[in-house]
LUMLOTOR-705867 format. One line per field, with one value per atom (N, C-alpha, C, CB): atom name; residue number from 1; z, y, x. Coordinates in nm, 3 decimals. Glycine has a CB too. Layout:
<recs>
atom	CA/... .
seq	NUM/... .
up	Z/... .
north	Y/... .
east	X/... .
</recs>
This chain:
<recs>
atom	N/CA/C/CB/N/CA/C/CB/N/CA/C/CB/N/CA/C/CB/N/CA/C/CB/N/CA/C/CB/N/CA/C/CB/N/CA/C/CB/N/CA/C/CB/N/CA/C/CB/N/CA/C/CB/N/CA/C/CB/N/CA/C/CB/N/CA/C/CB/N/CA/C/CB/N/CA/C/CB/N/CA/C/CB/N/CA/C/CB/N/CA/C/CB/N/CA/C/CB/N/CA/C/CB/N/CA/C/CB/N/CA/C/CB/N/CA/C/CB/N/CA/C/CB/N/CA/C/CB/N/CA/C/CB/N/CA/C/CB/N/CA/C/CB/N/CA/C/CB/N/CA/C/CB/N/CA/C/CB/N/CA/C/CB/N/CA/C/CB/N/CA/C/CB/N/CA/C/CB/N/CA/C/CB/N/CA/C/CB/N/CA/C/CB/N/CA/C/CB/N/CA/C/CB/N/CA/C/CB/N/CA/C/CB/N/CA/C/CB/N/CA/C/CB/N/CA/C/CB/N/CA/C/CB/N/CA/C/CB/N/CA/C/CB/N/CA/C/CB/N/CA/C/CB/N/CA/C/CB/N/CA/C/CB/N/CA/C/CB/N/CA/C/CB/N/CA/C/CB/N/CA/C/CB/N/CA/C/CB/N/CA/C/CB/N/CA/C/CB/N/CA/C/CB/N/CA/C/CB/N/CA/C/CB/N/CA/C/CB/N/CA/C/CB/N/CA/C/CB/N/CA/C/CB/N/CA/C/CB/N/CA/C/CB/N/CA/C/CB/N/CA/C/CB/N/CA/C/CB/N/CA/C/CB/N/CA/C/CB/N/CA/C/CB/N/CA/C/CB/N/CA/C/CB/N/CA/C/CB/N/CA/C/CB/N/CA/C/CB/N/CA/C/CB/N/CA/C/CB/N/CA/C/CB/N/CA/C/CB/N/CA/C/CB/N/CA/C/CB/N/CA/C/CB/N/CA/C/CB .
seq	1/1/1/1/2/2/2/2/3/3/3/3/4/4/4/4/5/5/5/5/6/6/6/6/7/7/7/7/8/8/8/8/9/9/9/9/10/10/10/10/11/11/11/11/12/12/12/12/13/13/13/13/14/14/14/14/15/15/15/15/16/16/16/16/17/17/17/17/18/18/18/18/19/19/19/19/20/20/20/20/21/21/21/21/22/22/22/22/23/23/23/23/24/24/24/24/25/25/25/25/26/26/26/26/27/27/27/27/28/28/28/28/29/29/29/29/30/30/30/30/31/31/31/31/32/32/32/32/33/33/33/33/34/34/34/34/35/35/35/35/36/36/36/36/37/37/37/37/38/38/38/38/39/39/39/39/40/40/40/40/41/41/41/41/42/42/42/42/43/43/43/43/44/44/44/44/45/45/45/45/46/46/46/46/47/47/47/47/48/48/48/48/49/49/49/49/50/50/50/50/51/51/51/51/52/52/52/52/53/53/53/53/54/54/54/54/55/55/55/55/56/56/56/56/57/57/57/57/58/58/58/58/59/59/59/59/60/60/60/60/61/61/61/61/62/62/62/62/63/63/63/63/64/64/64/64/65/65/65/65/66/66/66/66/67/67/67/67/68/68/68/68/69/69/69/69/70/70/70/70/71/71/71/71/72/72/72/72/73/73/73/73/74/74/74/74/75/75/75/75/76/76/76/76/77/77/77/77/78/78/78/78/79/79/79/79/80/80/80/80/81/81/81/81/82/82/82/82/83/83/83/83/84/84/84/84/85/85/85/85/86/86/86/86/87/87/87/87/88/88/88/88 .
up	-0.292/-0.410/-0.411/-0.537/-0.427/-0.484/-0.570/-0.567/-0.534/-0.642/-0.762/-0.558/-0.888/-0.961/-0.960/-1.047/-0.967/-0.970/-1.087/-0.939/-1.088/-1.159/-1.185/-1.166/-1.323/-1.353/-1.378/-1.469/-1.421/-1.486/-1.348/-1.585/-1.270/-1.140/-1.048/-1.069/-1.041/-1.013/-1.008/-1.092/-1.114/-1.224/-1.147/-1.441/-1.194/-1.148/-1.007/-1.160/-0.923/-0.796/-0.753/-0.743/-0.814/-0.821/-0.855/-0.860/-0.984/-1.020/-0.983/-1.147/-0.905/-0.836/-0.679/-0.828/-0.638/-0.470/-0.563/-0.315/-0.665/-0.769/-0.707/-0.966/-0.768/-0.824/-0.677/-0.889/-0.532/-0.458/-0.422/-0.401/-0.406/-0.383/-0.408/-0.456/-0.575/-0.633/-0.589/-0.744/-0.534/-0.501/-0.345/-0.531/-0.261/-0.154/-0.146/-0.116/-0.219/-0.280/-0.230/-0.443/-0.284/-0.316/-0.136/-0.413/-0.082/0.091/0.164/0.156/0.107/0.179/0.085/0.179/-0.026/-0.064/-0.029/-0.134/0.015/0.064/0.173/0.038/0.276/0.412/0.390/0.502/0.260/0.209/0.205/0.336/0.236/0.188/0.055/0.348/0.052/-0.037/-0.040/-0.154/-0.088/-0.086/-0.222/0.017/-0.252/-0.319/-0.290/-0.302/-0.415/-0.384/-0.454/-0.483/-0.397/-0.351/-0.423/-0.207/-0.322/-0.360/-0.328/-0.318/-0.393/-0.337/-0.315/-0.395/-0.213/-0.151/-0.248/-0.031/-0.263/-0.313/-0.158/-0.446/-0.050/0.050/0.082/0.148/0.029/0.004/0.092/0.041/0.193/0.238/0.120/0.329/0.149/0.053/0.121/0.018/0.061/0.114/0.016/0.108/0.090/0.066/0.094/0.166/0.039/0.115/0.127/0.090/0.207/0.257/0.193/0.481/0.128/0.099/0.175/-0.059/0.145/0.181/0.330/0.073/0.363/0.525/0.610/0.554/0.511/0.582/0.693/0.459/0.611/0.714/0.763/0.702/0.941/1.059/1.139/1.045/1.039/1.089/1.185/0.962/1.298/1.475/1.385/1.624/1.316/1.253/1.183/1.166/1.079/0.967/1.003/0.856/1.128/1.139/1.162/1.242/1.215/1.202/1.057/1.292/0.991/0.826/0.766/0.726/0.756/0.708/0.785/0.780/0.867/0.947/0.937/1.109/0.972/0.958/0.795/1.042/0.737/0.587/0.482/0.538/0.501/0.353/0.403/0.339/0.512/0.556/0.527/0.774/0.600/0.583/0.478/0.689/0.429/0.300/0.185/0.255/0.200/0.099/0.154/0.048/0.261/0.303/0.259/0.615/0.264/0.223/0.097/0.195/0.014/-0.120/-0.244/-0.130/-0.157/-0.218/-0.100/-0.235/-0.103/-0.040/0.008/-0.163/-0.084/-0.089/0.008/-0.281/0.030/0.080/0.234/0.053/0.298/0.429/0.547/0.414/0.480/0.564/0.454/0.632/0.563/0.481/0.582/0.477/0.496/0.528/0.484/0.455/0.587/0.557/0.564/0.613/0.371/0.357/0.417/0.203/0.457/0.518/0.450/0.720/0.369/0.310/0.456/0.196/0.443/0.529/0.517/0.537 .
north	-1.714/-1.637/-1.608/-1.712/-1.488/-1.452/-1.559/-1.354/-1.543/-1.611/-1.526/-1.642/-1.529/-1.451/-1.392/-1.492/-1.250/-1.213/-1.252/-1.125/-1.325/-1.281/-1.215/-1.302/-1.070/-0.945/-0.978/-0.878/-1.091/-1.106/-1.095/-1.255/-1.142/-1.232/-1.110/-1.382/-1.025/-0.888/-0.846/-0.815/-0.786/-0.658/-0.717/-0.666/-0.845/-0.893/-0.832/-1.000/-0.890/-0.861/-0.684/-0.920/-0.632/-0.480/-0.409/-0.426/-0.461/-0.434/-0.509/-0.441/-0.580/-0.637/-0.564/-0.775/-0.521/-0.456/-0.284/-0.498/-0.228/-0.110/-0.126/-0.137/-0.169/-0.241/-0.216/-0.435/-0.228/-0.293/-0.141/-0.422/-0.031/0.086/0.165/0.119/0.156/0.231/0.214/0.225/0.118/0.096/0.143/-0.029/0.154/0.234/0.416/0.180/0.452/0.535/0.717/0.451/0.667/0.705/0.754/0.577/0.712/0.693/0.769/0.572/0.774/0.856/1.009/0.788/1.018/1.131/1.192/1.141/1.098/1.178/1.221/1.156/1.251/1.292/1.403/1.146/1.408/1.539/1.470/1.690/1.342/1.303/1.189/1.207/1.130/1.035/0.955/1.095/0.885/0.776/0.705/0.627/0.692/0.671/0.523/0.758/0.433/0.308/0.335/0.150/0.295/0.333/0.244/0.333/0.100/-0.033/-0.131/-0.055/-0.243/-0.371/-0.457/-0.431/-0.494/-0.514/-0.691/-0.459/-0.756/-0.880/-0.982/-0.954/-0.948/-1.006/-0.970/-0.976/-0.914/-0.887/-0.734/-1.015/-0.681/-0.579/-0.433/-0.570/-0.383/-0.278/-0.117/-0.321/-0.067/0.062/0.163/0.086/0.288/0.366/0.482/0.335/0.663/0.763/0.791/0.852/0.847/0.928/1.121/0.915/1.151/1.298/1.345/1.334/1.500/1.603/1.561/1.601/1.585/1.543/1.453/1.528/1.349/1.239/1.232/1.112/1.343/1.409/1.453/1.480/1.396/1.443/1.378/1.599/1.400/1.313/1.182/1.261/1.211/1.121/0.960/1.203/0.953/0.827/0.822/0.821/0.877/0.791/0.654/0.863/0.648/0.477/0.365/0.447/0.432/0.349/0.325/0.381/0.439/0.386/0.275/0.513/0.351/0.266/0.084/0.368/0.061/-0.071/-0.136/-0.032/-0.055/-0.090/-0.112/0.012/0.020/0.029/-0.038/0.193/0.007/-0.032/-0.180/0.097/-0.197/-0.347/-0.415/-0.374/-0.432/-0.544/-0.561/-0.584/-0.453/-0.493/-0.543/-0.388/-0.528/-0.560/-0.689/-0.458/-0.710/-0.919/-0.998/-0.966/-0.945/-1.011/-1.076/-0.890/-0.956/-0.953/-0.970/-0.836/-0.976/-0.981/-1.095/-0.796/-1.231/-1.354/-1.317/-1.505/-1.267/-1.260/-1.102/-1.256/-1.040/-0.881/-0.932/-0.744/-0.941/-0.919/-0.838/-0.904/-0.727/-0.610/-0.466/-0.607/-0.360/-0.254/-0.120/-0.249/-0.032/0.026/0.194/-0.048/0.311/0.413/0.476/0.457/0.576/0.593/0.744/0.564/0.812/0.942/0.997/0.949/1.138/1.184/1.269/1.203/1.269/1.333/1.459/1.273 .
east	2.356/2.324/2.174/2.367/2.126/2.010/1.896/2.060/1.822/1.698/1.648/1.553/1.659/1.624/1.499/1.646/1.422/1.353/1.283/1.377/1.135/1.052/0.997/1.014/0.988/0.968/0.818/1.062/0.765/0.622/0.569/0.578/0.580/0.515/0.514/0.620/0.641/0.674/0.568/0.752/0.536/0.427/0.326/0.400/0.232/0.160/0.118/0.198/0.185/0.176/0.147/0.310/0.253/0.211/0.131/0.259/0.078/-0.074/-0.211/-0.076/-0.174/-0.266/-0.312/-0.213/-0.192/-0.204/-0.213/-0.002/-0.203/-0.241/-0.386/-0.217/-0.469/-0.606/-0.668/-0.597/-0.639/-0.680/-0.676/-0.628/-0.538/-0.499/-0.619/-0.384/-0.643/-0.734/-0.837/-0.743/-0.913/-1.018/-1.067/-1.020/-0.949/-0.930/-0.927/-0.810/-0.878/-0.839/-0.962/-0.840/-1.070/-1.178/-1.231/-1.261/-1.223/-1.252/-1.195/-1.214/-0.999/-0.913/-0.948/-0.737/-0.963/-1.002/-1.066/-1.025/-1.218/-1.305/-1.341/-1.372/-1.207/-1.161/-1.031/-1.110/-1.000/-0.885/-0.743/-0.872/-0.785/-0.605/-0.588/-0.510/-0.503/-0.484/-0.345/-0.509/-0.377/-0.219/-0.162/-0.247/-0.023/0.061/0.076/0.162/0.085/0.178/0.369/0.082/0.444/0.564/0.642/0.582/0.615/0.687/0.635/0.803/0.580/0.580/0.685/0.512/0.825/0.859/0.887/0.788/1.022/0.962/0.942/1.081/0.943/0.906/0.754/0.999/0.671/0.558/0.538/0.468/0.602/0.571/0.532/0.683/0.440/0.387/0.398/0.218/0.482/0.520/0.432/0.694/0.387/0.246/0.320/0.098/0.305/0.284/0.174/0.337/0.161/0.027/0.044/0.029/-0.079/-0.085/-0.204/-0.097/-0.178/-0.282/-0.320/-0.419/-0.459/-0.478/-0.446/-0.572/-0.380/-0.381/-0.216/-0.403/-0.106/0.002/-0.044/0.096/0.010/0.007/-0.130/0.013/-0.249/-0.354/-0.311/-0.425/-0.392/-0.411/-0.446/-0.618/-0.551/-0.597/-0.478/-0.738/-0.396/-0.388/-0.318/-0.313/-0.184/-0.184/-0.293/-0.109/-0.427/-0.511/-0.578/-0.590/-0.596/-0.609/-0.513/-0.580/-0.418/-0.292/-0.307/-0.125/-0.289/-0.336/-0.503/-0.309/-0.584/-0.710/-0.805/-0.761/-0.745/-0.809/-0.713/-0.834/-0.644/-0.523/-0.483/-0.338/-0.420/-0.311/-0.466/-0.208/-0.596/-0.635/-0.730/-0.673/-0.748/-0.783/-0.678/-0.848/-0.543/-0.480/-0.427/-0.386/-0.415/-0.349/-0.540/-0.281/-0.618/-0.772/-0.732/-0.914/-0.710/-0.739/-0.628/-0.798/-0.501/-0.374/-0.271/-0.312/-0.296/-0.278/-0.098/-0.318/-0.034/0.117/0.142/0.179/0.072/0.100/0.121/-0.053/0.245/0.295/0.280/0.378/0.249/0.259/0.216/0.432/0.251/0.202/0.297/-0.003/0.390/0.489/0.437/0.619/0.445/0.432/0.551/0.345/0.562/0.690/0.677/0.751/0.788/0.745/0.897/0.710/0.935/0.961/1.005/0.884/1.176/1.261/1.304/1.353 .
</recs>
């Protein structure tokens, strides 16, 4: 059986890897793209889209891995990973 989700602990967590987003945020803009938080995952993986320049862009898996993943396992102890959602 399932472990019940904690909704407080949830939020928390989501607005915490929010917080960390926003603060990233500002960097990818100022290269013409930007990014979405999606889902935080309750296994901690954090799923992101990517907008504007940052589709198709050669870097953006290195953003996504280099900028976003390690700044958010730094600064958010519970964040696993980091998942780019791509719109089919």
């Amino acid at each position: 059986m399932d472990e019940p989700v904690d909704t407080k602990s949830s939020r928390d967590l989501f607005d915490r890897v929010a917080g960390v987003i926003n603060r990233i945020r500002p960097a990818v803009q100022a290269d013409g793209g930007d990014l979405e938080l999606v889902e935080v995952a309750a296994d901690g993986v954090v799923r992101v889209r990517l907008h504007g320049a940052c589709i198709g862009c050669p870097s953006s898996s290195m953003t996504l891995r280099m900028g976003i993943e390690n700044n958010l396992r730094a600064l958010v102890p519970e964040v696993t990973g980091v998942e780019q959602v791509v719109d089919a």
